[in-house]
Each structure stands twice: as C-alpha cells, then as structure tokens.
C-alpha positions in Angstrom: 0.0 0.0 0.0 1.3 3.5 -0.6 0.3 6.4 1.1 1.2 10.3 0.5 0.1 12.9 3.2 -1.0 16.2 2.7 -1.4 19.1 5.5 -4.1 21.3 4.1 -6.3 24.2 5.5 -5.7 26.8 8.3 -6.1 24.0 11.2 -4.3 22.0 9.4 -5.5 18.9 8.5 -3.8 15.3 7.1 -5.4 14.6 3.9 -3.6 11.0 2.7 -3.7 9.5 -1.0 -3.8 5.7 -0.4 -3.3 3.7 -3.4 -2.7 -0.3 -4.4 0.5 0.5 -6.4 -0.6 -2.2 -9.0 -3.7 -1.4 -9.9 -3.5 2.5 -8.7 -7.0 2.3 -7.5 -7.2 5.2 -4.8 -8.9 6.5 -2.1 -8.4 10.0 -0.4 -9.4 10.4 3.1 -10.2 13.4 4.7 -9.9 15.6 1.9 -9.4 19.2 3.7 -8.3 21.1 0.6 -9.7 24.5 1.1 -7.8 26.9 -1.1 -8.0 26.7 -4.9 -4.3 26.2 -4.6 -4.1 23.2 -1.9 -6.9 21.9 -4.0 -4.7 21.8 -7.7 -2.3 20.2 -5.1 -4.1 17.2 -4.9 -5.1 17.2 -7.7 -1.7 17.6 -9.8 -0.4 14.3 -7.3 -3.2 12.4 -8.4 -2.9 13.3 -12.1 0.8 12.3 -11.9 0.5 9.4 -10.2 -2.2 7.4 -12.9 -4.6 7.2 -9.7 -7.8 6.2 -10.7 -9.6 7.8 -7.3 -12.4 4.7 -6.4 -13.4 6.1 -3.0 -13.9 9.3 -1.3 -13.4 8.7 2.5 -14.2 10.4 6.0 -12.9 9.9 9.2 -15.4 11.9 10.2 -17.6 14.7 9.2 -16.4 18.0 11.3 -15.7 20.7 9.0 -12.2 21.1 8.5 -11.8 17.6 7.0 -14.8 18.7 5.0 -13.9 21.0 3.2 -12.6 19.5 0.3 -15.7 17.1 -0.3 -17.0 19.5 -3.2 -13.9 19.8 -5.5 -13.6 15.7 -5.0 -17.4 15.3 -6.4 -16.3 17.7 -9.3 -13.5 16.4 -10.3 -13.9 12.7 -10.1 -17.6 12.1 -9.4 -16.8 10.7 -6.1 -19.2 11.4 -2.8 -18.1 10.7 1.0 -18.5 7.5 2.2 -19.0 8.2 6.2 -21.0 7.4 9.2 -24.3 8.1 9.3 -24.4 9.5 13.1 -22.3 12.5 11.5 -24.6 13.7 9.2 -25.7 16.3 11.4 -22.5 18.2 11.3 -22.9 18.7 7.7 -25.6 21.3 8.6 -23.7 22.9 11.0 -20.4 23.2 8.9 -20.9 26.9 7.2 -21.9 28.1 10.8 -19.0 26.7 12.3 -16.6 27.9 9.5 -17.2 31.2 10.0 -16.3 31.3 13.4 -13.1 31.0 12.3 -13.8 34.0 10.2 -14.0 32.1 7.1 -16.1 31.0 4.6 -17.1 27.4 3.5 -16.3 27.0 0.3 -19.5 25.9 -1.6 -22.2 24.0 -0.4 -21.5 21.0 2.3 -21.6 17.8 -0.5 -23.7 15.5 1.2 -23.0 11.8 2.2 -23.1 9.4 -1.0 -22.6 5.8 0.8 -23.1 5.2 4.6 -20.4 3.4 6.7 -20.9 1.0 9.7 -18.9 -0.9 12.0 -17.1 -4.3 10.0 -17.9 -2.5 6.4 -15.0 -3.5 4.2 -13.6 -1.5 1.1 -11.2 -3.0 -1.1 -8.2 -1.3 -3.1 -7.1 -3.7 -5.5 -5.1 -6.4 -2.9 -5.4 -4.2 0.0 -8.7 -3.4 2.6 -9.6 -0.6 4.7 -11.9 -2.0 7.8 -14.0 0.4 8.9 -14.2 0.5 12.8 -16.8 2.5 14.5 -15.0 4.7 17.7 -17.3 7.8 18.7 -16.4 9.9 21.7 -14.9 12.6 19.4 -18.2 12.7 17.3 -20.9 10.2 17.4 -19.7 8.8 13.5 -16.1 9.0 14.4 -14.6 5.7 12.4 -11.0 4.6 11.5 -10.1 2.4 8.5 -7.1 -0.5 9.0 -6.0 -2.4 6.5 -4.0 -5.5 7.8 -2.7 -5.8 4.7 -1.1 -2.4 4.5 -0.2 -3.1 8.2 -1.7 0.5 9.5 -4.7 2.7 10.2 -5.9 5.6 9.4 -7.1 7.4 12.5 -8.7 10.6 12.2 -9.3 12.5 15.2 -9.6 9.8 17.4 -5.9 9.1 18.1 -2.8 10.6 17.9 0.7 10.5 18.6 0.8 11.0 22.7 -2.7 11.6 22.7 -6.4 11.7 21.9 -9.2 13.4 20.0 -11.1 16.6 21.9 -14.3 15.2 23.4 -15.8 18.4 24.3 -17.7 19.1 21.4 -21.4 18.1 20.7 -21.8 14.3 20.4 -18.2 13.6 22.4 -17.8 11.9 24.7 -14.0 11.5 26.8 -14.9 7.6 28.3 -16.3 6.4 25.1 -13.5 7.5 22.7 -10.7 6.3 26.1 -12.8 2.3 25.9 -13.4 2.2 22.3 -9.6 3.5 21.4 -8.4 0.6 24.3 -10.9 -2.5 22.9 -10.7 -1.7 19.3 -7.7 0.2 18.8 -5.1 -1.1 21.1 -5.7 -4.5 20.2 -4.5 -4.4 16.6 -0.3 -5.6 15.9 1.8 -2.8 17.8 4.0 -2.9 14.5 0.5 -1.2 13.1 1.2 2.1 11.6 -1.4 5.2 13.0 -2.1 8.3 10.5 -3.7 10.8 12.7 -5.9 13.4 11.4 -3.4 15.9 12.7 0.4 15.8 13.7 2.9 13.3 13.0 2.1 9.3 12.5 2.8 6.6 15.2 2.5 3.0 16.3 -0.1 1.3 18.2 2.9 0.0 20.7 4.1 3.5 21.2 0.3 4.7 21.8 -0.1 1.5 24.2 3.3 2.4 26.0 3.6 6.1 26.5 -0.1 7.6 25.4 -0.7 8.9 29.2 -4.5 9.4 27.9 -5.0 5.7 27.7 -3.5 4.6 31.3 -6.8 5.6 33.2 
C-alpha cells in the first residue's frame, strides 16, 4: 500500500492518498483542501500518479476535513463515504466555518454511501476496515488495513494523545474504551495516520499515550 500525506487548511488537517500500487486504485481520506491552490495540489499528485480515485473517505464529518468534499465530487464524481451519526455536522459546517472567520467553500456535499462498523472496502489487494470509535463525534470511524499493516485514524488518536471530546456528540470515556478495545488490540508494529500531527505505532500509543492509562 502506498500512502502520500497532505497538511491542508488553516487547522491543518492530514489529507492522505492511499493507493494499491498495481492497480492504482485510490482512495483519499479526509480531503481538507480549502484553497484553490491546496486543491490543484491534490489534484496535480493524483494526475501524476495514474490514480484512478475509487473512494472518497471520511474519518469523520467535522468541518475542517470537509472541506474538500466538493472539489472531489467535481472532479472525479466521487461522494463521501462516512457514518451516518455524522450527518448532522454537515448542517452545521458553514456556521462553524465562520467562526473562524471564514467562509465554507460551496455547499456542504452531502454523504453518498453510509459506513458501519465491520464495512469493508477493497483497493485492488489491500482493505480498509472500517471500525466504528465515537467519543470525538458520534460517527467517528477509523479504516485499517491488515494488509497495509496500519490505520488511518482521524481524530480519534494521535501520537501521545487523543481526539477533543468536548464538542457536541463527544464523549471522553467512550473514545478512552473504544480506542483501548478496538484500537489497542491491533499488531503494535501497526502504523497510525492521525488526522493531525505526525504518524505513530499502536505499541508506542499502548506504552507512552498517558491518555489511555486511566
């Protein structure tokens, strides 16, 4: 599996490219272009790698990994597969936006295929498992691919810590139990892409995350 990262918008947030380098079917998760620049960005990558861009992927629905979603539907006729207990947040994202004092780009694209718990998606030889973790938001998911030996984790974990549970829908001790049953279960050799900051391991996370000790 191969995997390119991208930091886009003000917050920022990691956008990855994950692609099975044989058949260069792709999926882009979390795509938070917001500028028309970030957005030729992924764009150009795509174009040069031969990607073929089967799946449009969200961690979860909060706005800043949102934000893209539009230009992804344009270009490639691809919707956002994501959990349904997010879709709420899609009404909410223009309001939201502009308390950061800027402006959505476009219309929220709605949600084209909804994900549950044990839903599998398959590029060329490798998966993504999706695996259902609210406490951040209600529809907070990550996708693993044993294959690809790693996870992508949104804002649910991340290196030496965890996602914000303060918003509407979180919730700190379901996002602690679901990140130690589901989570911290998988191979500690598994590679984590957070939705922010820099990747780590599951062992690391089981090791030294202080946030998962209590």
């Amino acid at each position: 599996m191969k995997v390119k990262q991208f930091e886009f918008n003000m917050l920022p947030v990691n956008t990855y490219v994950v692609w099975d380098e044989h058949t260069h079917e792709a999926a882009v998760i979390d795509a938070g272009c917001y500028t028309p620049k970030e957005c030729e960005t992924l764009k150009e990558f795509i174009s040069e790698e031969g990607l073929t861009v089967k799946y449009l992927l969200n961690t979860h629905l909060h706005f800043d990994h949102i934000f893209g979603n539009g230009f992804m539907y344009k270009e490639y006729g691809v919707k956002t597969c994501a959990h349904p207990a997010d879709e709420e947040w899609l009404v909410e994202a223009p309001q939201r936006t502009r308390m950061f004092g800027l402006e959505f780009p476009g219309t929220p694209a709605p949600i084209g295929t909804y994900l549950e718990e044990g839903d599998k998606l398959m590029l060329g030889y490798y998966s993504l498992q999706c695996i259902h973790v609210p406490g951040h938001s209600p529809g907070s998911i990550v996708f693993y691919s044993p294959e690809g030996r790693c996870l992508f984790a949104g804002d649910v974990l991340f290196q030496g810590s965890i996602g914000r549970s303060d918003l509407p829908g979180g919730d700190i001790r379901t996002l602690i139990d679901g990140i130690r049953e589901k989570l911290l279960t998988l191979p500690d050799a598994t590679l984590v892409y957070p939705g922010h900051g820099d990747a780590t391991t599951i062992g690391y996370e089981k090791q030294y995350n202080f946030y998962l000790k209590f």
